[in-house]
N, C-alpha and C positions, 0 to 999 in steps of 0.2 A: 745845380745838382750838388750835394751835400757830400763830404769826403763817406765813403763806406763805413759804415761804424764796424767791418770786422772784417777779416775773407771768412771767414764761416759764421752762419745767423742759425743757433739751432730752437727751435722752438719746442720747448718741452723739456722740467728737468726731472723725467724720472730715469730709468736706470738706459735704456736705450740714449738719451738726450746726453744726460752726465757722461754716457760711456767714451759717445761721439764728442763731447766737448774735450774730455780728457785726453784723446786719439790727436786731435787738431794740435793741441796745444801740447802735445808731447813733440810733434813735431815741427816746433814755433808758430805755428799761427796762429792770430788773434781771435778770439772768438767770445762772442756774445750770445750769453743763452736767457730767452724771453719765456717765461712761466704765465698764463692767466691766472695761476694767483701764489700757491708758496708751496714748499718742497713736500709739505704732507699732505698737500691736494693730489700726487699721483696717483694710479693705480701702484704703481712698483711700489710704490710706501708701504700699502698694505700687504702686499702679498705675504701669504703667508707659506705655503709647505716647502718654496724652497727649490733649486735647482738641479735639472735633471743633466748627467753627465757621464759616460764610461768613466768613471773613477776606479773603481774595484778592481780587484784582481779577477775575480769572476768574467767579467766586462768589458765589450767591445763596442767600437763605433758602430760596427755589423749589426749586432745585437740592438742597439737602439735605434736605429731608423729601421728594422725590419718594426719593432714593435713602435715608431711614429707614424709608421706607412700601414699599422693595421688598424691604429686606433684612427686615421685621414680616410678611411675607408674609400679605397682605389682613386683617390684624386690627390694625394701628396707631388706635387713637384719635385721628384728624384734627386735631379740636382741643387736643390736649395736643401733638402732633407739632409744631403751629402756631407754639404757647408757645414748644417748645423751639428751635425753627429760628431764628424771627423775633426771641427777648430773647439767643438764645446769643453772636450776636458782642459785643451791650455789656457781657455777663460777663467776656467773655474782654480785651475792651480794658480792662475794670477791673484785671485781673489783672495787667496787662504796667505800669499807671500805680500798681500799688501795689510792681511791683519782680520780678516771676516772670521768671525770666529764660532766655524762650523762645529754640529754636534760630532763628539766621534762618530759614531756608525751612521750610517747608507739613513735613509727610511724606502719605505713600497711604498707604492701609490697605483693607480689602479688603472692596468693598462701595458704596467710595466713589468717587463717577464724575471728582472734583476732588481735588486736593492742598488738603487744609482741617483739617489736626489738628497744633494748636501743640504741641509736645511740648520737653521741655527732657532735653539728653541726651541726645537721642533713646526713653532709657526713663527717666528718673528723673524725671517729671513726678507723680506723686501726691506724693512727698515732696517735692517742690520746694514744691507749692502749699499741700498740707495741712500743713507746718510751718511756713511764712510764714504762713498764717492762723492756727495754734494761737498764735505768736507776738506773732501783731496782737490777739489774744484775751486773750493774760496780760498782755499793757498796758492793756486797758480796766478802770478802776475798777468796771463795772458787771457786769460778767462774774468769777463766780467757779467754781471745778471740784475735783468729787470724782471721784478715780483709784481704780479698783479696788472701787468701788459697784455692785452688780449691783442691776436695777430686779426684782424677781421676780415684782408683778403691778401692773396698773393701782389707783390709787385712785380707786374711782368713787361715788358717790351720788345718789340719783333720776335716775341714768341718765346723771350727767355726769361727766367726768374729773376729779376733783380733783388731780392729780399721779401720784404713783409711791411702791408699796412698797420699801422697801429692808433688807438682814438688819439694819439698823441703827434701824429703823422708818420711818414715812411721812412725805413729801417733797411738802408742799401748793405749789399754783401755781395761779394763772390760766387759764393753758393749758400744754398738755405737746406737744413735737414728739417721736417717734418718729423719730430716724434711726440705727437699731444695726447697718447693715445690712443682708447676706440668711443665706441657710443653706446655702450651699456648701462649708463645712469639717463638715457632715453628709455628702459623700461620701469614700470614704477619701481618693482622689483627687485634690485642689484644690488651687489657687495661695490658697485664702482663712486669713488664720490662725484657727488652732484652736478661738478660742472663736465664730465665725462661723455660730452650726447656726441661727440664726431666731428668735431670743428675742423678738424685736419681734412677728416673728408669731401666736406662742406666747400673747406676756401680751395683746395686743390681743383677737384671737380667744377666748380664756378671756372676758375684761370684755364681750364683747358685738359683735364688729366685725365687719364682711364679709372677705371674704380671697377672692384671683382670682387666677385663673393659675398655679397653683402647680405646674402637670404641666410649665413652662416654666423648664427650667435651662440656662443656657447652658455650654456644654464650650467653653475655651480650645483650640485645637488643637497648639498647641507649647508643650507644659509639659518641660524637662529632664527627663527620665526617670528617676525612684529618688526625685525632690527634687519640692521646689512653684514652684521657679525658672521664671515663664513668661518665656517668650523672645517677645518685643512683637510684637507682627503688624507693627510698621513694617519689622522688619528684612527682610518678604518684600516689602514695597512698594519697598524698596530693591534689590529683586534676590536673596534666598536663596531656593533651590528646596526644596522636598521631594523625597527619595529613598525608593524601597524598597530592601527587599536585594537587588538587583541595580542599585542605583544609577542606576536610572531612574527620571523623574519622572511620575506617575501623575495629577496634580490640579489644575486652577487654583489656583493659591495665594493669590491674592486675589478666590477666591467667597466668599460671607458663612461664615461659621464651621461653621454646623451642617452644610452641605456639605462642608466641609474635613474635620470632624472626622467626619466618617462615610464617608470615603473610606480615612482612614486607619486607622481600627479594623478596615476589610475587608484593610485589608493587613498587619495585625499589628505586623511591627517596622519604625518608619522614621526618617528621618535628614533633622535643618534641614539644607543644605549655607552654610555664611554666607562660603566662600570669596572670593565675587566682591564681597562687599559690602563697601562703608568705613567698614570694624571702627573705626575711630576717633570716628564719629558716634555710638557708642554706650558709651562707655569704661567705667562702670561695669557695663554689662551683660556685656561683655567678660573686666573682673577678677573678676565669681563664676563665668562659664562655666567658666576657667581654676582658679579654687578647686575647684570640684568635678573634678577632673581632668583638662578637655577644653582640646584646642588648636586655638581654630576656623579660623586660617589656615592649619592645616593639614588635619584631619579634619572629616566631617560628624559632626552631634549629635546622640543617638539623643532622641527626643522620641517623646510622646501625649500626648493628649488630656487635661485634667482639667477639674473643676467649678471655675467661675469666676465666675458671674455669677445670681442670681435674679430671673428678669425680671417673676414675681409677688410678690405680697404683699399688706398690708393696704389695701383700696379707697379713694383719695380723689376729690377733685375736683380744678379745676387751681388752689388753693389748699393741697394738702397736707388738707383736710378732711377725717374721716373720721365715720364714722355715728354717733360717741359724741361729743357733745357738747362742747366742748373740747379735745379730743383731734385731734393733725396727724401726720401723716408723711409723711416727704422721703426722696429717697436711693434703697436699695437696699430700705431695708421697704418702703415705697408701691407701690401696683400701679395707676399712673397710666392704662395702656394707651400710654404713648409706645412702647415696643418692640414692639408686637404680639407677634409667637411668633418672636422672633430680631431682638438686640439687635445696629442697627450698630456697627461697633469703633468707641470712642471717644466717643458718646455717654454713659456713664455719668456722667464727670466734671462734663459740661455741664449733664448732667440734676440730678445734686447743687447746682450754681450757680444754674440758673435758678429749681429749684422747692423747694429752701430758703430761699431771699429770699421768696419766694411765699409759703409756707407764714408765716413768720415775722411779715410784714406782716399775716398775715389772723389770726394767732394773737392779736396785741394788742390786736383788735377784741373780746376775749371781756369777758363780765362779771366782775364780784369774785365771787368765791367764795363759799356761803354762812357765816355766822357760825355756824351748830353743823352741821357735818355729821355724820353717823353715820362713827363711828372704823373704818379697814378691821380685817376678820379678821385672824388669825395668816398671814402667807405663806406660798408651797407653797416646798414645798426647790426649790432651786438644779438648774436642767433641765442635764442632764450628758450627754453623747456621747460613748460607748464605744468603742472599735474594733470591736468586735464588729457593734454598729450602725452605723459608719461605711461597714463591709466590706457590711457588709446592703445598704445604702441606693445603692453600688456596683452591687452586685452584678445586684439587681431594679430601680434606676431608672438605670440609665446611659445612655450615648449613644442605644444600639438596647435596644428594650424587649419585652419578653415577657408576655404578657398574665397568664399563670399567674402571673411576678412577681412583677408590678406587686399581684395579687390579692393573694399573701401579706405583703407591704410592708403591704398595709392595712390588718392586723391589729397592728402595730406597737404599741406602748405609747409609743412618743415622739411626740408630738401633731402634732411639721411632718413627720416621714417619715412618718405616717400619712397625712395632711393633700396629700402630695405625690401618694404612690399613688392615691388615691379623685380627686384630679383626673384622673391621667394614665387613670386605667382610665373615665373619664368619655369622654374625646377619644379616641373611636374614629376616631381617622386617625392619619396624620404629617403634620405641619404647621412650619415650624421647627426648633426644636432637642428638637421633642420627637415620637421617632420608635418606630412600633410596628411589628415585624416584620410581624405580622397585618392591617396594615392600611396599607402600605409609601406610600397615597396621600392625597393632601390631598380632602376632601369638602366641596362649598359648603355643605353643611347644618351643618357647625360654624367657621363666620363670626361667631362672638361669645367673648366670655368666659366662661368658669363663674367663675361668683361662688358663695362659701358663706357662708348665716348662721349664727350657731348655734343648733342645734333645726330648721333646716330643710334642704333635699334641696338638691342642688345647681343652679343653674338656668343655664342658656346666656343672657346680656345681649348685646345691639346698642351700643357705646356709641360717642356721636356727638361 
């Protein structure tokens, strides 16, 4: 048995991973944080509109989980909603006192009843914050990182997590945080990079884990069209409309997403117009519109819909716990229930802040490891996402859903687009952002989560 290379093993450095590395090692523990490949592979790198928070004077904790719990559409987990509402603005004052260096004023984003999402740039807020944290992280002596280390399964014995297999071999710890995190670069689709398909969900779910909500993918509604370039929903809080081809505008542009984006799949081809907006609050978003060919103060920008966000994943508590023993996830793997069935814009980042410090503090409460545990088996290969599957997972799980689809998805050999199918053909309704032509209405009798074990049927949970 090999001395632990840490008491904390987090795997994932975007802002959830960093946050929980920096939490450990603020308060001495060692920890090791494992990336499948380097710090602009995140989703948090990219993100772009920025972080939703009671900042304002206007603005209450009240006020933002009423409007997180309207845009969850009656499946928010209350008390995870609580966490994130009521810890989110001391995240966010942390942020501005360690140097993040937010626009003055608030931006709207659509959903939100208050101007409350700090954003820097107006869109270069994931990289602003998640490279000043990767930053604050390579100066900690106790914080050390391997790049380009894929975790391929859990290492677990008599039920508990001992760390992470790697092609390199096993990676013993204390406790291990899962934040790698979700699988939206599983659809062809997506603002997520490439290697984004769910791996967290994947090695969890293998070792023994619950997993929820996975029929709940959220679609970006203005993603550049041909590219993964999303264009921030601030810019429509700012004033750009949606156009069809006739140049009229068909849609609130600031109702919650999964409404946006299902308005505009019935219209087929449409256009941000970002004419009236002041393109200067957004400067770098500006210089890639113009890379890709487009000149926004002059012409509208043909946009749709892609996969952006997985609002399921592997079940914790409001510690990041999950049902293995040792074992936590933060972030985008966790299926906390703060989103219900439709994530408001800009809570992601917040949700990375608050419930990876969470997760981090409750992970150091675990015991030492045993002195002879049973050595893992050989690893399974490296989970790989084809286009062929990408196009699949497209094609049968997209915005609007088909039941026959959904059905052959489930036969899938890839464990998360399987995994995704057998939820959504569970949730006979629309509810969210997850919508069934067949069943076009929301039904009170599925008011819970499906949760899965493995080895058993999927079950509808209340969680409180």
């Amino acid at each position: 048995m090999p001395d632990p290379a840490c008491d904390l093993l987090v795997v994932g450095a975007g802002a959830a991973g960093l946050t929980a590395a920096l939490t450990a090692a603020e308060q001495g523990a060692r920890v090791l944080i494992l990336t499948k490949g380097h710090a602009p592979d995140s989703s948090s790198w990219h993100a772009q509109g920025g972080i939703a928070g009671a900042v304002g004077d206007d603005d209450t904790a009240a006020l933002h989980a009423v409007d997180t719990e309207r845009a969850g559409r009656e499946l928010c987990r209350p008390s995870a909603v609580k966490v994130l509402t009521e810890e989110g603005p001391e995240r966010v004052r942390e942020l501005i006192a360690m140097g993040v260096p937010f626009d003055p004023e608030l931006s709207l984003e659509g959903g939100h009843s208050r101007r409350r999402v700090s954003s820097v740039e107006g869109a270069a807020t994931g990289w602003a914050v998640t490279s000043l944290l990767g930053r604050m992280a390579a100066r900690m002596d106790q914080i050390s990182t391997r790049e380009a280390t894929n975790a391929l399964a859990l290492w677990t014995d008599g039920g508990r997590c001992l760390g992470v297999v790697t092609p390199d071999g096993p990676i013993a710890a204390r406790a291990t945080i899962l934040a790698m995190g979700g699988a939206a670069a599983l659809w062809a689709r997506s603002t997520n990079p490439e290697g984004q398909i769910g791996d967290g969900i994947a090695i969890a779910f293998a070792a023994g884990a619950a997993v929820a909500d996975l029929e709940f993918m959220q679609f970006h509604p203005t993603v550049l069209a041909g590219s993964r370039l999303l264009l921030t929903e601030a810019l429509r809080g700012d004033g750009a409309t949606l156009l069809d081809d006739k140049g009229e505008r068909f849609v609130d542009e600031l109702a919650p997403r999964d409404e946006v984006a299902r308005a505009m799949v019935r219209k087929g081809r449409v256009w941000l117009d970002l004419r009236q907006v002041d393109r200067a609050r957004f400067p770098g978003l500006m210089i890639e519109i113009e890379k890709a060919g487009f000149d926004p103060a002059t012409q509208p920008i043909p946009v749709s819909p892609a996969a952006h966000y997985t609002i399921g994943g592997v079940v914790t508590d409001l510690v990041g716990r999950t049902d293995i023993p040792g074992l936590f996830a933060a972030g985008e793997t966790a299926a906390t229930g703060v989103h219900g069935a439709n994530r408001l814009a800009s809570n992601s980042l917040l949700e990375c802040l608050v419930f990876g410090r969470r997760a981090a503090l409750a992970a150091l409460d675990e015991p030492a490891i045993p002195t002879r545990p049973e050595m893992p088996l050989a690893p399974p290969p490296e989970r790989r996402a084809s286009q062929e599957l990408r196009d699949q997972v497209w094609r049968e799980a997209g915005v609007m859903r088909d039941p026959a689809d959904l059905a052959h998805l489930a036969l899938s050999q890839d464990v998360v687009a399987q995994l995704v199918a057998r939820f959504a053909v569970a949730r006979w309704e629309s509810r969210g952002v997850h919508y069934r032509i067949d069943a076009p209405t929301t039904d009170p009798a599925f008011e819970g989560h499906f949760v899965l074990r493995p080895g058993q049927e999927l079950t509808l949970e209340r969680w409180s």
